[in-house]
C-alpha positions in Angstrom: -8.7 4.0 -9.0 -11.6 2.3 -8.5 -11.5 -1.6 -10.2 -14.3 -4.0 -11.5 -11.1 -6.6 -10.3 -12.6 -7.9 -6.8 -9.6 -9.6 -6.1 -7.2 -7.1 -6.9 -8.7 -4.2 -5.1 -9.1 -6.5 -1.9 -5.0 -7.4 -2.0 -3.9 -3.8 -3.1 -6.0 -2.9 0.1 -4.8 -5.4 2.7 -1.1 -4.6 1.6 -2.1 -0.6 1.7 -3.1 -1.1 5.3 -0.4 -3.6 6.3 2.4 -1.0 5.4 0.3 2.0 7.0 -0.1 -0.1 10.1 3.2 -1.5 10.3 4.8 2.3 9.8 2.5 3.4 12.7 4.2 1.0 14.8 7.4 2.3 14.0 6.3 5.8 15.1 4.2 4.3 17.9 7.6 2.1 19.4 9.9 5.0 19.0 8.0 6.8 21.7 10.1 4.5 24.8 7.2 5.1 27.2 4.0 4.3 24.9 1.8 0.9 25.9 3.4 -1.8 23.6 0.2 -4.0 25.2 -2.4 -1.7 23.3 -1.7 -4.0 20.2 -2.6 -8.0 19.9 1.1 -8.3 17.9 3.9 -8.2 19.8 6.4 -5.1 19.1 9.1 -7.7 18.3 7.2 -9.8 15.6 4.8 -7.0 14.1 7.5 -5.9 11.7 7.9 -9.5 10.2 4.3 -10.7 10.2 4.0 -7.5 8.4 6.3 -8.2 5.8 4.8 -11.7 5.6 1.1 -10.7 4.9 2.3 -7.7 2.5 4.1 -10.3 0.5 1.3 -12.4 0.0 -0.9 -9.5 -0.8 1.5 -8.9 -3.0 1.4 -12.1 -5.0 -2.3 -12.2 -5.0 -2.4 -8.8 -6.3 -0.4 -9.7 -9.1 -2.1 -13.2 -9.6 -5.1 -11.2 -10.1 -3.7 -8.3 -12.2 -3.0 -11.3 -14.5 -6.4 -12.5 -14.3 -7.0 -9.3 -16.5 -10.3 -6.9 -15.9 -13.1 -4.9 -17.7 -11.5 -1.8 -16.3 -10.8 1.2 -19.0 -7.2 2.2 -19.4 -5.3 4.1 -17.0 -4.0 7.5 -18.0 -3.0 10.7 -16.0 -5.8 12.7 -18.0 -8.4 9.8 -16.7 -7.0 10.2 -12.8 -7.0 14.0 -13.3 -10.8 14.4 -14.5 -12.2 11.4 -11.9 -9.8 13.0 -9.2 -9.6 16.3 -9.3 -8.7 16.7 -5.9 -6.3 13.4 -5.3 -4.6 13.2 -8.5 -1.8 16.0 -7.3 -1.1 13.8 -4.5 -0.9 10.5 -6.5 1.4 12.2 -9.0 3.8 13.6 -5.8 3.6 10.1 -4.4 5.3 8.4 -7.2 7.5 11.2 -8.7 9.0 11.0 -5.0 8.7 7.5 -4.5 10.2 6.8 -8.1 13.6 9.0 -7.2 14.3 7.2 -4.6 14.0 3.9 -6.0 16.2 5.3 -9.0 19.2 4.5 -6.6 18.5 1.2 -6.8 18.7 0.9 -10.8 
């Protein structure tokens, strides 16, 4: 979605990226024989510096969602007409994403 909220779309991003990167690494270690010395991180502290910046992204995402914005309300109907294309995707992401954290309630 795209945000008038500077803040917030800059920390939802960071901590997008973080977890992106830090599950390539995962993939990228598994693979005994790849370069570890490609990356400037180390393979044994990328997974916790990772953890580190996403939790900051995460509490300056939420220190901004608090800040409140001039953005319009979110609805599915909104995300389907300004993302045709994406919004199937979206939806799958968190009806999947959603069931698994269910195991947790």
């Amino acid at each position: 979605m795209k945000t008038k909220n500077t803040k917030l779309a800059k920390a939802v991003s960071s901590y997008l990226m973080t977890s992106v990167y830090r599950a390539y690494r995962m993939v990228f270690s598994a693979g005994r024989e790849n370069d570890e010395n490609c990356f400037a991180i180390p393979v044994d502290e990328a997974a916790d510096i990772c953890f580190a910046q996403m939790a900051l992204d995460n509490v300056k995402a939420r220190s901004a969602a608090k800040d409140g914005s001039a953005d319009e309300k979110i609805t599915n109907l909104r995300i389907e007409q300004e993302y045709p294309r994406q919004s199937a995707a979206i939806f799958s992401v968190v009806t999947n994403v959603e069931k698994d954290l269910q195991k947790f309630n």
